[in-house]
N, C-alpha and C positions, 0 to 999 in steps of 0.2 A: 668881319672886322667890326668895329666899334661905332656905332651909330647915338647920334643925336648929341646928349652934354656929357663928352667923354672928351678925355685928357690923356694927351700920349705922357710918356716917360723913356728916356732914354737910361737905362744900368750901366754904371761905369765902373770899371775897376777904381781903386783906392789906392794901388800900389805904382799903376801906369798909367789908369787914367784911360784907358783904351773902352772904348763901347764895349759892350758884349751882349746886349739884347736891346729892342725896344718893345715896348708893351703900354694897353691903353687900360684906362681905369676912369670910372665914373668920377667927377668934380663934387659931386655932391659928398660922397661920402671918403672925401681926403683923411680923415684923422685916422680913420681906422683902417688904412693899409700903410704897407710896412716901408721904410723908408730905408732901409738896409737888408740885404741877403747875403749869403754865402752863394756865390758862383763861381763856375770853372771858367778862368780866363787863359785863353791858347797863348798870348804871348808871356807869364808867367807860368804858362804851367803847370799850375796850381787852382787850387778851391782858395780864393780869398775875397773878402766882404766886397759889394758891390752898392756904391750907393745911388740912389734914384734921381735924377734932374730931369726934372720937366723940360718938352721940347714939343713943338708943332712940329706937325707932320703934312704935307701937302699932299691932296691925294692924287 
């Protein structure tokens, strides 16, 4: 897992809103990751955009 100055993200669907991944990523270097993906979300069924929100993670 993600050690030291890392930043979770929670991916949420666009269309439900519904989680579908969480993943961590370095704070430093925010600009250059993507803030939007194409994901498969199970309660649509479908591949559709997923956008990034940041969220603490307790370990």
């Amino acid at each position: 897992m993600a050690h030291g100055k890392s930043q979770f993200a929670v991916w949420r669907c666009t269309k439900c809103n519904t989680p579908i991944k969480t993943t961590a990523y370095n704070k430093q270097n925010n600009e250059t990751i993507t803030k939007e993906l194409k994901k498969f979300c199970k309660k649509c069924r479908a591949h559709v955009p997923a956008k990034r929100k940041d969220a603490k993670k307790s370990s």
